[in-house]
C-alpha positions in Angstrom: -7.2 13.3 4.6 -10.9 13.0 3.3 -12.2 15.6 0.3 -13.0 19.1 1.8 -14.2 20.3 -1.5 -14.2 19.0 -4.8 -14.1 21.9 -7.3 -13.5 21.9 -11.1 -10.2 19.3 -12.0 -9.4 16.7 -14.5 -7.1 14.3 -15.0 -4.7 13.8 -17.6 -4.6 10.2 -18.7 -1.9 8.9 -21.0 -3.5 6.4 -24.2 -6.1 4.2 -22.0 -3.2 2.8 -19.8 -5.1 3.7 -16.6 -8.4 2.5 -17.6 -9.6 0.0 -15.2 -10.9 -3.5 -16.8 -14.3 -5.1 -16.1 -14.2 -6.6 -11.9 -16.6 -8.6 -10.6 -17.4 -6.5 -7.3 -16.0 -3.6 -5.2 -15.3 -5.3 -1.8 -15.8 -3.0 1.4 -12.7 -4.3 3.5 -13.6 -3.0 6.9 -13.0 -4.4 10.8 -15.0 -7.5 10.9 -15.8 -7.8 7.4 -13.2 -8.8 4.6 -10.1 -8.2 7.1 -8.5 -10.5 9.1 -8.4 -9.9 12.8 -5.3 -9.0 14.2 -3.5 -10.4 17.4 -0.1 -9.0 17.9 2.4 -6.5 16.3 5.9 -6.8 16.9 7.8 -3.5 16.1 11.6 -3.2 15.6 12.3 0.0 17.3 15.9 1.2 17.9 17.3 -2.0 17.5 14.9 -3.5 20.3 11.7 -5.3 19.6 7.9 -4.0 20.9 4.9 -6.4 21.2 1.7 -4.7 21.0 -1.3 -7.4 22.1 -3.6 -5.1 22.1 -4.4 -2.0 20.0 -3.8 1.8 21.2 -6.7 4.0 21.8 -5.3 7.0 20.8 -1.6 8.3 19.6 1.1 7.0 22.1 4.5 7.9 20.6 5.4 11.1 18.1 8.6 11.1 16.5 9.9 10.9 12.8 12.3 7.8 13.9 11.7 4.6 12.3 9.1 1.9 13.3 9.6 -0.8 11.6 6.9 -3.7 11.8 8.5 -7.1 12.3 5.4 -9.5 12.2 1.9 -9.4 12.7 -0.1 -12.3 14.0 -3.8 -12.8 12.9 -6.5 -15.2 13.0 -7.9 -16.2 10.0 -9.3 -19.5 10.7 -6.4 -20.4 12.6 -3.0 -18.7 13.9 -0.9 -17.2 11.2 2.4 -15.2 12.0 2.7 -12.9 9.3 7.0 -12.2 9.7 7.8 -11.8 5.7 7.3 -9.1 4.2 7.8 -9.4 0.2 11.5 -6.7 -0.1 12.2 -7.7 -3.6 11.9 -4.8 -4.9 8.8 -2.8 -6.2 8.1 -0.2 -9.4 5.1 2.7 -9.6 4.1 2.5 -13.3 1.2 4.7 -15.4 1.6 7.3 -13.0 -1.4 10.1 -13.9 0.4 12.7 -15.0 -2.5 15.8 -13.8 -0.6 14.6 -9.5 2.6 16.3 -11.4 -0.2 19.8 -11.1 -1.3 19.3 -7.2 0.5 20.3 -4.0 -0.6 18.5 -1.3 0.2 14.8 -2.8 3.7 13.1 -1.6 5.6 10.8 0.4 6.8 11.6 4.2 10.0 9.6 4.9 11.1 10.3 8.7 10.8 13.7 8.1 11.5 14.3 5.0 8.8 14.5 2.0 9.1 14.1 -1.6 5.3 15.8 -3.3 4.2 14.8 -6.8 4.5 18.4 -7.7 8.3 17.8 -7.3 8.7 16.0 -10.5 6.9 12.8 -10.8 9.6 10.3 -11.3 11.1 10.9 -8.3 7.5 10.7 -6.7 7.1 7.4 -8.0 10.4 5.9 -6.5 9.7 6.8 -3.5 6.1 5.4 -3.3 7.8 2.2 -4.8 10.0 2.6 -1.2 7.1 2.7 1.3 6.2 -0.7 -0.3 9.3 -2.9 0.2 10.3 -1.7 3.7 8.3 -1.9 6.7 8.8 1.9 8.5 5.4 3.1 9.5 7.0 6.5 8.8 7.4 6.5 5.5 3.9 6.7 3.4 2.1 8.2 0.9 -0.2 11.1 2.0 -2.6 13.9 0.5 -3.4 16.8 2.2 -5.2 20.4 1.5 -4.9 19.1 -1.8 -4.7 22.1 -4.5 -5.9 23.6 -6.5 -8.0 20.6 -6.5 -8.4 17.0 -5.5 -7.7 14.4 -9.4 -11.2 13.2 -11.5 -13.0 10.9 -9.1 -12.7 7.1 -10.8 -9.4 7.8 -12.1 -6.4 5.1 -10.7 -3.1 7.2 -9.3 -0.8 5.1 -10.9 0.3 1.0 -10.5 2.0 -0.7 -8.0 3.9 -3.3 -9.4 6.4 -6.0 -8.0 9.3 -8.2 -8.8 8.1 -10.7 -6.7 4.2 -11.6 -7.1 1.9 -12.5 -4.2 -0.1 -15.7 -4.3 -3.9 -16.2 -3.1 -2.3 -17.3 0.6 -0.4 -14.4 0.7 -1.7 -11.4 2.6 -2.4 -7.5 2.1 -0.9 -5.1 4.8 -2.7 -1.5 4.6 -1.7 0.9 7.0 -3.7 4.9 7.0 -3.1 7.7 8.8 -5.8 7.9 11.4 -7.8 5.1 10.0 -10.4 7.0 8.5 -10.7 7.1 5.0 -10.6 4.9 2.0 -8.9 3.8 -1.3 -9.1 1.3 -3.8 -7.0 -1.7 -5.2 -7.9 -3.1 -8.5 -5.4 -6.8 -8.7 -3.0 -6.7 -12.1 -1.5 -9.7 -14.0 1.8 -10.5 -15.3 1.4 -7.8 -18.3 0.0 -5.2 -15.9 -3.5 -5.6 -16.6 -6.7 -5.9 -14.6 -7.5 -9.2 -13.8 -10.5 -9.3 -15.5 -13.6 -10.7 -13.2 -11.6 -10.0 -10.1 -12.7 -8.3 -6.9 -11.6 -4.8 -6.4 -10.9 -3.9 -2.9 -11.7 -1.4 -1.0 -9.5 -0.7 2.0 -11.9 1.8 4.6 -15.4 1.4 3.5 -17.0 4.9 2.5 -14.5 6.1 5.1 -15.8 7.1 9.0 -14.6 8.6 12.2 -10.9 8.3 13.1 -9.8 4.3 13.8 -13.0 3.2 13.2 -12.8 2.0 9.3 -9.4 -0.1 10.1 -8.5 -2.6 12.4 -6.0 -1.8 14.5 -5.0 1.3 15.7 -1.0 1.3 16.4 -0.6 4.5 18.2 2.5 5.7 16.0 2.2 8.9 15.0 4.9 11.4 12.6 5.9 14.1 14.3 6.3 16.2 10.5 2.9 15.1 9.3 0.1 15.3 11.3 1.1 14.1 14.9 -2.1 13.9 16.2 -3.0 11.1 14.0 -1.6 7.8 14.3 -1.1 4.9 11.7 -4.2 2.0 11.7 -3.8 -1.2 10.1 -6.1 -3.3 8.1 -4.9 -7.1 6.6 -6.4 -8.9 4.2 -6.0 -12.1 2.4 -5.0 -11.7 -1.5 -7.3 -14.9 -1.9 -10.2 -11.9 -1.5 -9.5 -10.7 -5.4 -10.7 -14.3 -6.6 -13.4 -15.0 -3.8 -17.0 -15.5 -5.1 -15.5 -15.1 -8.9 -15.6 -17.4 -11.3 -11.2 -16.0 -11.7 -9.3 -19.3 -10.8 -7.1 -18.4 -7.9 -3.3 -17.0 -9.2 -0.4 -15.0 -9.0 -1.3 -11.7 -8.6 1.7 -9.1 -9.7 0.4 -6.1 -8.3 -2.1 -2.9 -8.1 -4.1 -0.3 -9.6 -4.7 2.4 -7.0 -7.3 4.8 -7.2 -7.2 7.3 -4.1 -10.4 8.8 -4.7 -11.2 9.1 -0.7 -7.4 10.8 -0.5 -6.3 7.9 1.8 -2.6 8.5 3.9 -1.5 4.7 2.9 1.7 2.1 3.2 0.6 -1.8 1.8 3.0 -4.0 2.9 2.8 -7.8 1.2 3.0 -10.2 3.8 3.0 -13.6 4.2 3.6 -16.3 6.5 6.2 -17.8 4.0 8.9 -16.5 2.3 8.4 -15.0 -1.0 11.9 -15.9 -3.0 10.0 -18.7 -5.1 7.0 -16.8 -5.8 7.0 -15.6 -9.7 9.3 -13.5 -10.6 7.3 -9.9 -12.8 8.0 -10.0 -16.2 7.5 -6.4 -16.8 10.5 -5.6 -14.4 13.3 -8.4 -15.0 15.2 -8.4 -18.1 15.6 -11.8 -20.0 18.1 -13.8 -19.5 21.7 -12.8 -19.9 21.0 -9.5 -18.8 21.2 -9.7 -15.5 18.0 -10.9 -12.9 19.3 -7.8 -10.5 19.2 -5.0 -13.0 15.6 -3.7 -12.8 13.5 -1.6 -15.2 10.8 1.1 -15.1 12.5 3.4 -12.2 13.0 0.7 -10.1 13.0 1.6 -6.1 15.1 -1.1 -4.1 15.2 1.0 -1.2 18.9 1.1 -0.8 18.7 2.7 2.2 17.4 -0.2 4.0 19.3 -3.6 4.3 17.7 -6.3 1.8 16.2 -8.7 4.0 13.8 -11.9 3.5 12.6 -11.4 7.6 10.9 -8.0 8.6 13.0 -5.8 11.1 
């Protein structure tokens, strides 16, 4: 949902943990520049699979069921089928305590929603959740925001994973009604901004509905705005490093900064899977105490079967 009015609001920032490092550009990822284009979705729907070969033009199904996406197929200089999705588990860090102060900022799951004015750790879990499964009904959203929208230049909070993506690994964005933007600032392995990386921005300065983002899938949620349907965008993580003088690596996961009150899911996809990709230090004890037990509020998304495929 884009800004409707701006008013008086700041945010509160614990120590400097949210302050974004030096980057070497803000890149506008937007259809035909910076994304990749997109082919095919298959959808898991019931059970039964979908193929979609060509985008919708306006919404098509609403419901609150799941839709899961299975694989994506795009063309970026060649073929790639896109079918893992990176499910090891994911954690929302540094979360900017002023969201704990808004209504209007949560997660819809199929129905139900979980605001950041609920109590923000259990906020963070389930953002954590829309990243490790692949349900186009369960995402972040703001709305009506009040009494105000956060600071503008502020990051939300990180998006951290167990599992980091590598520079041939891809970025899955999906928004509500594919209008409006947000931004991804790449972290290291201690959760810092990679410094002289590229910060992307999914959307542009934002436009009409569809028209900022690829594809338009023509899912909408019956419980949150069922006259908008999700749009995707992909892009390849290899973006962060591209014109830098940043050698190509492991990338472990976000700062997000919503100023453009984006409706988002970001998938990590790839056309490999990612079980030998490097494990997060900031989320996997040492040694001896167990590689399943998980730190920082953790969200494996128990509801959901643990698998290395997406269905």
């Amino acid at each position: 949902m884009k800004r409707i009015g701006f008013g008086i609001w700041s945010r509160l920032v614990v120590g400097s943990a949210l302050i974004s490092g030096v980057h070497a550009a803000v890149i506008h990822v937007i259809p035909g520049t910076n994304s990749v284009v997109i082919q095919q979705v298959v959808y898991t729907i019931g059970g039964s699979d979908v193929v979609q070969s060509t985008e919708s033009s306006g919404v098509d199904v609403v419901s609150d069921t799941e839709v899961s996406v299975k694989s994506i197929l795009v063309n970026n200089g060649g073929l790639v089928n896109l079918q893992y999705i990176n499910t090891f588990g994911a954690s929302v860090l540094n979360v900017n305590p002023g969201l704990a102060s808004i209504s209007g900022i949560g997660v819809f799951d199929n129905g139900v929603s979980t605001p950041s004015n609920g109590g923000l750790a259990a906020f963070a879990t389930a953002v954590a959740a829309t990243t490790t499964n692949s349900d186009l009904r369960d995402f972040t959203y703001y709305d009506f925001l009040s009494p105000g929208p956060p600071a503008l230049g502020v990051p939300d909070y990180d998006l951290v994973y167990v599992r980091a993506m590598q520079p041939d690994d891809y970025v899955l964005v999906s928004e509500r009604f594919g209008n409006t933007y947000f931004e991804v600032t790449p972290l290291d392995a201690s959760g810092t901004p990679i410094a002289g990386a590229n910060v992307l921005r999914f959307g542009g300065n934002g436009g009409a509905g569809y028209t900022v983002y690829d594809w338009n899938t023509g899912y909408a949620a019956a419980g949150n705005q069922p006259s908008q349907a999700q749009a995707f965008t992909v892009a390849s993580v290899s973006k962060f490093f591209e014109g830098t003088s940043v050698t190509p690596g492991a990338v472990y996961g976000f700062r997000i900064d919503n100023d453009g009150e984006a409706d988002t899911k970001i998938l990590i996809v790839s056309d490999n899977p990612f079980g030998d990709n490097p494990l997060n230090p900031q989320l996997v004890p040492e040694p001896g105490a167990g590689l399943g037990l998980i730190l920082g509020g953790m969200a494996m998304a128990l509801r959901r079967r643990r698998e290395r495929r997406a269905c």
